[in-house]
Structure formats: C-alpha cells, structure tokens
N, C-alpha and C positions, 0 to 999 in steps of 0.2 A: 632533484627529486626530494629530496631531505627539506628541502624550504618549502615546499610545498607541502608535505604531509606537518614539516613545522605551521606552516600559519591556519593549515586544515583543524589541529589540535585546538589552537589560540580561540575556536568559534566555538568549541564546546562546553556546555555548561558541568559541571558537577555533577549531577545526579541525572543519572536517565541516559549519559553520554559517555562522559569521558570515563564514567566506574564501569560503565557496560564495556568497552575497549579493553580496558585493560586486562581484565581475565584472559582473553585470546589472546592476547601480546606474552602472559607470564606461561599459558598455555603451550605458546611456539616455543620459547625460553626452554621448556622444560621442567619447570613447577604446576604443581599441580595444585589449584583453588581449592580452600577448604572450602567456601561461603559465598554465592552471591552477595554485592552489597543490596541491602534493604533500607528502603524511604520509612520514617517511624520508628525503627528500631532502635534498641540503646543499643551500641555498640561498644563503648567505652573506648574511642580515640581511634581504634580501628575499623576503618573502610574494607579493607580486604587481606586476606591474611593466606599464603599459601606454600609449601614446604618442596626441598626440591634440592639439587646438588648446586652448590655457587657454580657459575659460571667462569670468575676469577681462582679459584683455586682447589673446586670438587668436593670442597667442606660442605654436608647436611647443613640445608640450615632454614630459617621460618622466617620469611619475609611479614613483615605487617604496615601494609599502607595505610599512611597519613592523606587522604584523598582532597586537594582543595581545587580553585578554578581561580584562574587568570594569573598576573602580577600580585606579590605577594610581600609586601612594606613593612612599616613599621604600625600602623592602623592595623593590619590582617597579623602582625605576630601576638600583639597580647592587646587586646581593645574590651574587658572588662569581659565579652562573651566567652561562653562554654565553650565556642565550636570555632572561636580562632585558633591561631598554632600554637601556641604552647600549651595552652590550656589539653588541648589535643594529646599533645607531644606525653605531657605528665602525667593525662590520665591511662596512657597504654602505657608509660613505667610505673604506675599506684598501684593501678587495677590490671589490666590487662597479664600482664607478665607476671604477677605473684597470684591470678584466681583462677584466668579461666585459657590457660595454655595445659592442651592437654596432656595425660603422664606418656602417652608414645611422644610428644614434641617436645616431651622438657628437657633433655639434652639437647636437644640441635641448638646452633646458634642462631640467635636474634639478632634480625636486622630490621629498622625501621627506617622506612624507608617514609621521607616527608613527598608527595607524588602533585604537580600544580598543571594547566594546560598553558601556565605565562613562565615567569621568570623568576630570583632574589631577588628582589632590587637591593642595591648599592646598599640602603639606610641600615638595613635589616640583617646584610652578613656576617656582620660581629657577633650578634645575639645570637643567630645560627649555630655559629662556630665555639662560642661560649657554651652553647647548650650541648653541641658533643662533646667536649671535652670533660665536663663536667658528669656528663653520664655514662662515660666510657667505658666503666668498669658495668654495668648492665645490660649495656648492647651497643650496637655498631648502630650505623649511623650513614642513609644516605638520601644525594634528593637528586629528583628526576623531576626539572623543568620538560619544557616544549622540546628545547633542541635535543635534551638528552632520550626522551620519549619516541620523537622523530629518529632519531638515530637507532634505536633498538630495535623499530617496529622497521625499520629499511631491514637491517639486517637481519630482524627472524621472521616476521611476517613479510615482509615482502623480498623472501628469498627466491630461488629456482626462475631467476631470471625474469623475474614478471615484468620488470622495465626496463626491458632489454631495450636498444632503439626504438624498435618498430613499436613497443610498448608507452614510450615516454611521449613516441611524437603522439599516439592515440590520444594518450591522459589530456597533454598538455592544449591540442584542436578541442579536445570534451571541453575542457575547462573555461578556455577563450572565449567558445560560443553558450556555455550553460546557461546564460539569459536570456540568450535569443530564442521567443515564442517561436520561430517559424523552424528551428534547429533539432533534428530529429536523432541526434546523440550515436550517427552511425559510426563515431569515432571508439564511444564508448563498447556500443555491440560489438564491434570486431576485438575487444578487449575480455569483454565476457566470456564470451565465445570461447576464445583461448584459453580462457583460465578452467571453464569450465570443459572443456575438452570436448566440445561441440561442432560440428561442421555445418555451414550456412543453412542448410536445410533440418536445421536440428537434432541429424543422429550424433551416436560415438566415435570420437574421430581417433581415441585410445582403447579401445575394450581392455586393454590391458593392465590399465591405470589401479593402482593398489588403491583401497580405500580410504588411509592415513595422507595419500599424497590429494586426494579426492577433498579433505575437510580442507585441508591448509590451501586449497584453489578456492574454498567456498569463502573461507574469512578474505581470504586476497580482493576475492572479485566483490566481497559486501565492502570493504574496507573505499575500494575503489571509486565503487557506486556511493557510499554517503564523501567520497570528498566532493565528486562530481555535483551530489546535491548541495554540499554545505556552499557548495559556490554558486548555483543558481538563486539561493536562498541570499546569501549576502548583495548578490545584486537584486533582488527582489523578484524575483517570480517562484514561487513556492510551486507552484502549479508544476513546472518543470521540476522540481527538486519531489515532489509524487511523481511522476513520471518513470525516474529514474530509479527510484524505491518498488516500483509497480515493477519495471523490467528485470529486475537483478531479483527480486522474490519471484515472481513467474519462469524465468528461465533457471534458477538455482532449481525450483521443487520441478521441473520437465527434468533437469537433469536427475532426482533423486528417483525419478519413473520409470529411469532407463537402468537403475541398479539393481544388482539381484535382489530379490523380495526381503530377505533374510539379512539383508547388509543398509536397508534402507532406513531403519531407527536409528543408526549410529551417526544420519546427518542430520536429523531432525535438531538437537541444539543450534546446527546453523543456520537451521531455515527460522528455527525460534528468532535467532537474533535479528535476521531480514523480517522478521515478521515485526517486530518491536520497533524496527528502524521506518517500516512505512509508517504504523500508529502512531509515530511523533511526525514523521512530513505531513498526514493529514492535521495532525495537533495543528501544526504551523499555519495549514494551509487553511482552516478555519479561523487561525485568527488573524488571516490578511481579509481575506476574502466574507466574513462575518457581517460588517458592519455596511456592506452594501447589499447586503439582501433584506435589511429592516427600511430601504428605502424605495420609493415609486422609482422604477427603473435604474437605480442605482447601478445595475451590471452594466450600464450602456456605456459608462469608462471603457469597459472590456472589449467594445468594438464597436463598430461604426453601426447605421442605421440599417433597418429592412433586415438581407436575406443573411449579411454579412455579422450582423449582431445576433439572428437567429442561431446561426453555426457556433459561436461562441457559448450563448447558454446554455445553447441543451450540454455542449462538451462539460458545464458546473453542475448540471442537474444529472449526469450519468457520475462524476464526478462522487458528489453530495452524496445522491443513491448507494454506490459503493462501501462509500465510508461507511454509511449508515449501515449495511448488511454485514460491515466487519464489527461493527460494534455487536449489533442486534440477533449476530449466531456466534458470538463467542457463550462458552459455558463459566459463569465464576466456581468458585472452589471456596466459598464461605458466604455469610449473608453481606459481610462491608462489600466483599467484592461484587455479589449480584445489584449492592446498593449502588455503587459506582459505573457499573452496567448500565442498570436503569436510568440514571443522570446520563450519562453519555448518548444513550439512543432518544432522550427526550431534546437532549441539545440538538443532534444534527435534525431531529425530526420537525421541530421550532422552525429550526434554517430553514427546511428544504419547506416547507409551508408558506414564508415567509416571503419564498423565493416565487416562488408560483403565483402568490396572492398579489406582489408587487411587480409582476413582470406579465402583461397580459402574453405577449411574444412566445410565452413558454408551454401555450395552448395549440400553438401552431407548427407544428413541426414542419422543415423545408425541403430536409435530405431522408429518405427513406429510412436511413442506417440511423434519424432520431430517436427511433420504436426502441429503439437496445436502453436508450438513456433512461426512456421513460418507462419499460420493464422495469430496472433495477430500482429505478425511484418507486414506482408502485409497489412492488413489492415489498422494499424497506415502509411504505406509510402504512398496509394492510398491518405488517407485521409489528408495528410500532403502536397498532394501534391506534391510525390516524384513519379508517377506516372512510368515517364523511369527507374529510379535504379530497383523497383517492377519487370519489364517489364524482363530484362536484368537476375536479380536473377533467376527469375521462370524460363526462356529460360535455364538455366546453370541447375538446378536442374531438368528440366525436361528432358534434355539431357542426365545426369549421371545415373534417375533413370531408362530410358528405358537403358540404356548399363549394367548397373548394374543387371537389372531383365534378362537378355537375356544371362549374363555370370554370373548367379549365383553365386553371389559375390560382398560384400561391400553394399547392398541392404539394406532397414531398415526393422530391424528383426521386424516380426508382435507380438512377446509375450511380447517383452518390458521387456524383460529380459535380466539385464548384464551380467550374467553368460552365458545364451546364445548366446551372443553377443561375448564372450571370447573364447567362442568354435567353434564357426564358424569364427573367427578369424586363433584361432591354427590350424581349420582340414580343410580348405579353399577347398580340393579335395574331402570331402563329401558330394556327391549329396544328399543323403537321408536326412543328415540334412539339407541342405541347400532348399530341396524341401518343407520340414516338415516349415523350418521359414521365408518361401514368401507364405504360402497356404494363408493368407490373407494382406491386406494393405488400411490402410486410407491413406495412402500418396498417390497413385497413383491414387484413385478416387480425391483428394483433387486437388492435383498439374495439373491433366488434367482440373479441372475447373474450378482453374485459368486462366489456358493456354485460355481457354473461354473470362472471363473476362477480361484477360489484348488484347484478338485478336492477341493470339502466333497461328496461327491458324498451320503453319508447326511442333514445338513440340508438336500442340492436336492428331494431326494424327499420328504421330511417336506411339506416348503413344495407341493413339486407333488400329493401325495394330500389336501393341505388345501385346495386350490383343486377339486378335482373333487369332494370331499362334505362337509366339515364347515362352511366358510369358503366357497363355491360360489358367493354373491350379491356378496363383492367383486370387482370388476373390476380386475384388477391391469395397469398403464399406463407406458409411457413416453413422454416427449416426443422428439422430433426437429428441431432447425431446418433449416429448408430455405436454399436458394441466398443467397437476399438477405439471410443473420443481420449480417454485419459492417455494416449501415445501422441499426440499431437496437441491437445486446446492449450498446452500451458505453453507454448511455444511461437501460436501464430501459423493464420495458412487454416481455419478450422473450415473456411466454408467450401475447400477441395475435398472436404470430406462427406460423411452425412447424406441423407435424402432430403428432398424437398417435396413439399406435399402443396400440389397444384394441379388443377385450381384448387384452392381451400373457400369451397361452396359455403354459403350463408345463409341456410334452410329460411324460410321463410319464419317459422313454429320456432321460437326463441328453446322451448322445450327437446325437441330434438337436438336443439345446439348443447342444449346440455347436457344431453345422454352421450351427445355424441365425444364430449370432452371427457367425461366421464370413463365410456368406452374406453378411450384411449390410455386413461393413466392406467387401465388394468394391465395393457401391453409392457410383459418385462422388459423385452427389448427396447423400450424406451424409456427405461426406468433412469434416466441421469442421474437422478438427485442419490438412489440407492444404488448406485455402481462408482461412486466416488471415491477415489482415492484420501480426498482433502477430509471431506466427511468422518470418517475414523477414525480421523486424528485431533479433529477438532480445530481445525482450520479451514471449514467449508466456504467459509465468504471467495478465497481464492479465487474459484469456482467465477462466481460471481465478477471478481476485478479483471479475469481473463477475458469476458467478456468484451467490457467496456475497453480495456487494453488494448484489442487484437480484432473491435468494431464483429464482434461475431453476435449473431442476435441468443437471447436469454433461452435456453431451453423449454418449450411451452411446456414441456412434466412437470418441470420447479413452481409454475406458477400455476399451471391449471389446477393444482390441490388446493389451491385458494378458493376454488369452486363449492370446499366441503364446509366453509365456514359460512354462515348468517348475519346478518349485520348487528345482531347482538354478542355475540362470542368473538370471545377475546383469543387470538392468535397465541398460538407458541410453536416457536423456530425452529 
C-alpha cells in the first residue's frame, strides 16, 4: 500500500496538489497549520508553516516547509533561480526566522523541513548534508521525499484500518481498471461507503460515529478517490478521473446532509478540498478533450458512427454544461477573482459552442435521459451569456424532434435503453417497436419550453400541433422533486422519488404556456433552487453535477426563471 500511495505522490505537481495534501497529513500528525500555501505570494522560503508537539520526542516546536516537486539534483539545489533549494533554504534562515515568526512561536523549536513528491538524488546529498551541519546552531533540519511522505500518510491518514484486506483488494481492482471507459468503480463505491459510514442504500450505518472520527473518514475517502483518479489520468482518460471526483464530492456532501444541522460547518473544509479536487480533474479534463471540439466532428475519435457516437457526446455536452455551471455560480471574494471567473466561464462557453457548432449530431438527441445534458448546457450558455447560440440550438433540435416523432424514426428512445436503441436502429420498419419507444418523452415536454423561454415561438407550435395529431400517442412529461429532495439527490435513486407531471399538455396559445410556467414557479413547494442545502453555502453548482451524475433530469424551477429574462438582459447566477 505504501508503493502505491509512494508513486500516487510521484504525479503531483507543486502547487494546487501536493501543498493542498499536506495540511491534512500535518493536520492527522497533530500540528496545527498556521497558513494555507498561496500561488503569488511572497513567502520568503516558506510553503507552509505549522506548530505542534514533535512526534519524536513531545518538544513544542514550528515546522516550516520547504515545498518542491519531483527528483531533486544538483540543477534544482542552486541553479542561479530564487525558487531553487538553497536559495530557498537561506531565505527562511535570513528572513523568515529573524522577521516574521511570531512572539507566541519564538521559543518553540524550528524545524525546516525541505518536503519534494520525488527523491535526493545521489549528486546532491553532500550539499544537503553540508547545509545542515553548517546551520545547526539555527534550526534542525529535515526532508520528507515520496517514501517518507508515503509512510506518514499510511500511518496517520490512513489509520483505523482503512486497508484492511477487504480495503486493499477494493483500491487495488479501482486502480487496475481506472482506465477502462466501460469500468463503473463499484470497487471504489464499496470503499466510500465504508469510510463514509454509509449503507448501500445511502443511510447511516454508525449514528453513533463522533464528528473528529467523521473528518478523518472524509480526508481518507478524498485521499482515496484522487489516487483512483490520478491513475485514470496517467493512463489517459480524464473523463474517468471527473467521474471519480463527481462521486467522492456528491456522496461526501449526502453524508454531511445526514449530520446534525449544527455539527455540519465543521466538514465543510472537507468538502472545500473535494471541491478544489474536482476543479482541477475538469482543469484536466479540458485540456484533453479541448482541442477536438475546434474541429468538424472531431469527437468522433470518442465513438463509433450513428446512435453509438450520439451517446457519447451528449455524455461531453452534459459533461461541458456542468463544469460551466461550476464556474458560472461560483461567487469571487475580490475584483482578480471575479476577473478569473469571467475568463473561466468564457473558456468553457467558447467550448461548448464550438462543440455544438462542429458536431451537427449534437442536435439530435437518441436517448430520452439526453434532455438532462442539454438542460445543464442551456442553462450554463443563457447564463454565460450566450443567449443566440442557446436560441439557434434549441430551433435545430426542436425541428429534428418534431420530423423525427412524425416519421418514426431516430427519435430519443423513452426507456434509455442501449440495447433498445440498437434495435430500433437495425429494425427501423418496425412500427410496433418504434410505437412502444416514443409512448413517452421528457425531451419534447423539455425542448418545447424552452422554445418558451428562449421566444422560438414558431418551433413551440410545430412541437404543439404535433402532439395534438401526428405524434398524439407520446406522452410528453416532466419530473418534479418534492420537499424531502436534499435526503436523497446527492446520493442517487432521485427518480423514486418526486412527482411527475403527465401528460404535460402543450396549449396550443404559446402565451398560456407561459403563464402557465409562470404559475408554476410561484408554487413554494417546488421551489428547488430556494430549498437548497448547496445554495447557502455557495456551492450550488453540486446541485447541478448530481444531476448529470445520477442521469436525474434538471429541475424545471432552476430553469423556468429563465423565462423572466428577454433577449436583451444580461443573466446573473
């Protein structure tokens, strides 16, 4: 297990990874962080700095990490730069130690500690070893490679038996298959599970579980999930390595739902740090997946031709959509940050444009359960500000779905079944099935009101004189959750819950459609978006990636208030 969380370390970069780690690891230890590290800051030689009883012998004392990345030579100890190791080393005995250690820290003892996710090399251990000797009389002196990192974090992070057998065979099946697209990580879920003291159906399988023993299962089980990803990621599927990011933050925040009210800020740091750990697997997963959305069908690497490639993209476009909502309802905390913001939701919104504009395929949805994809993607371009691409999309999908319901055929099958989607492919001349898989559809209740929303008012009609005689025997449907949704959506299993509103009629008077949406947002009882858990804390996107996670469709409350904007007003989140 120790080789494995050793070569898990060996992938991490510097900044954004292995400084975010370590706090939890000195956290377990017993030291208590004075600092996050900060990208841009001056630091003066010190990465992290945090005070605490030695572990070796009970002496107070003030650790201050020297934070580097990878193998560490004779180039990375003095190479002319500010931010190689000595340079480093000297400016936290110049400055550090004689200006800005504070007067409760200035008796404890200093230890500086040099901290890498590689190794010494051979070249370099004299000069090491000259450099503490030499500064001995100022402070102590130690370094913490991979194996030695690997080694602490076995024994204080991943204490209380987390790999136990039945744990190691888990990791180790996760780990084997973590590239395999078709590999659904039930190794890892039974591992979550455990940690998070869950029972298959999602309740509390401890009530009785203290809240201190509650964090150190939340670091264990995040710890878990990004080795799982960093290994889907080195064999190249990123895709997998969100996946994995998506489930270990949705089932960590289900479990903080089931804490008593008053005890649930105290996990929020955890769920901070699963939050940060998805935002960099999308980071990733944009710059795999980037440079074939700027090309004519460039996704078609991703799968084969027809219905089989269709399945695939919409999975990028709900995908895209998501990320884009996480960027696009985060709040910054200054103007750089809302600058950063802004950049960020124009990048993925570029994408997901680019992606639609070069993939006619992504007009057509096959499987019913596409509607959810193309929810979250609408709503992230309204909200982005892409309001004509939105406009021009729905026009094109709502034109193919009325031609398609009328010539039964190519239509998105209501069971969301592949298999049935392969058979109504091969037997394309049989009405019986073909009648059997349009008897119902969220797409065409979904997609007509839009047509509302964006004021396609000539495809609302199309879609509504096709439901009153051509198309007459689909049942076009929407879901609703009811009151109790935050006890189950972050967990999976949402569509056992909720109402469903069917038939969901398509007045003929485009105007009544939109009283009638109207009407509806007034109903508190379906107020989703203001009975949010995630919402108040400022991590509403969640909300959103459960969706696409757990295939549950978009709540029509989140998006029907898109009905109060005009095509000149500018959206806010």
């Amino acid at each position: 297990m120790r080789l494995i969380v050793s070569q898990f370390l060996r992938t991490l970069r510097e900044r954004d990874e292995f400084d975010r780690l370590l706090p939890d690891l000195l956290m377990a230890m017993g030291y208590v962080p004075l600092a996050k590290p900060q990208t841009g800051v001056r630091q003066h030689g010190v990465d992290l700095a945090a005070v605490g009883k030695s572990l070796a012998d009970g002496t107070d004392e003030m650790l201050l990490l020297v934070i580097k990345q990878g193998d560490l030579g004779r180039r990375d100890w003095d190479n002319g730069e500010p931010t190689s190791v000595r340079p480093s080393l000297n400016e936290v005995l110049d400055v550090y130690l004689t200006k800005l250690v504070a007067p409760e820290h200035s008796g404890l003892r200093k230890t500086i500690i040099l901290a890498t996710t590689g190794d010494l090399k051979q070249d370099v251990e004299m000069n090491w070893t000259a450099f503490k000797e030499l500064n001995a009389a100022k402070a102590n002196f130690d370094f913490w490679g991979a194996d030695r990192v690997s080694d602490l974090i076995e024994r204080y992070l991943l204490d209380e038996n987390l790999f136990a057998p039945g744990d190691r065979s888990d990791l180790r099946k996760s780990l084997a298959l973590a590239a395999d697209p078709e590999y659904d990580f039930r190794d890892l879920n039974r591992l979550l599970l455990r940690q998070l003291g869950l029972t298959a159906d999602g309740k509390v399988e401890k009530p009785d579980i203290n809240l201190k023993q509650l964090q150190k299962a939340f670091r264990r089980a995040h710890l878990a999930a990004q080795i799982c990803a960093r290994w889907a990621q080195a064999d190249g599927d990123s895709r997998q390595a969100l996946w994995v990011n998506e489930r270990a933050l949705l089932w960590a925040w289900h479990r903080v739902q089931l804490v008593n009210a008053d005890d649930r800020s105290k996990l929020y740091p955890a769920i901070a740090g699963m939050w940060d750990s998805y935002i960099h697997a999308a980071a990733r997963y944009f710059e795999v997946i980037g440079p074939h959305l700027q090309v004519r069908d460039g996704m078609a690497g991703y799968g084969s031709e027809g219905a089989a490639f269709s399945v695939v993209l919409f999975e990028h476009i709900g995908l895209i959509g998501s990320v884009g909502l996480a960027c696009c309802l985060k709040q910054g905390n200054s103007e750089a940050e809302d600058a950063t913001i802004s950049a960020n939701v124009s990048t993925v919104a570029d994408s997901l444009c680019a992606l639609i504009e070069n993939h006619g395929a992504g007009a057509s949805p096959r499987l019913d359960r596409h509607i959810i994809d193309i929810s979250l993607a609408l709503m992230f371009l309204v909200l982005a500000g892409r309001r004509e691409q939105a406009e021009s999309w729905v026009a094109e999908i709502a034109k193919r779905l009325d031609y398609c319901f009328k010539m039964r055929a190519r239509f998105p099958v209501s069971s969301d079944s592949l298999e049935d989607l392969v058979e109504l492919e091969v037997n394309q001349k049989d009405v019986g099935l073909a009648q059997k898989l349009m008897r119902t559809s969220w797409s065409l209740a979904t997609v007509a009101a839009w047509c509302v929303i964006l004021e396609l008012d000539e495809h609302y009609a199309a879609l509504s004189q096709g439901v009153s005689e051509p198309y007459k025997d689909v049942c076009a449907q929407l879901w609703h959750p009811t009151g109790d949704w935050p006890t189950y959506w972050y967990f999976g299993g949402s569509l056992n819950h909720g109402e469903t509103e069917a038939p969901y009629v398509l007045p003929s008077a485009i105007d009544e459609m939109r009283k009638r949406m109207t009407d509806f947002m007034a109903l508190k009882n379906y107020d989703w978006a203001g009975s949010s858990p995630s919402r108040d804390v400022g991590i509403w996107a969640i909300d959103f990636i459960a969706c696409r996670h757990f295939r549950t469709p978009v709540p029509a409350s989140a998006w029907y208030r898109l009905i109060t904007l005009n095509s000149q007003q500018v959206p806010e989140a």
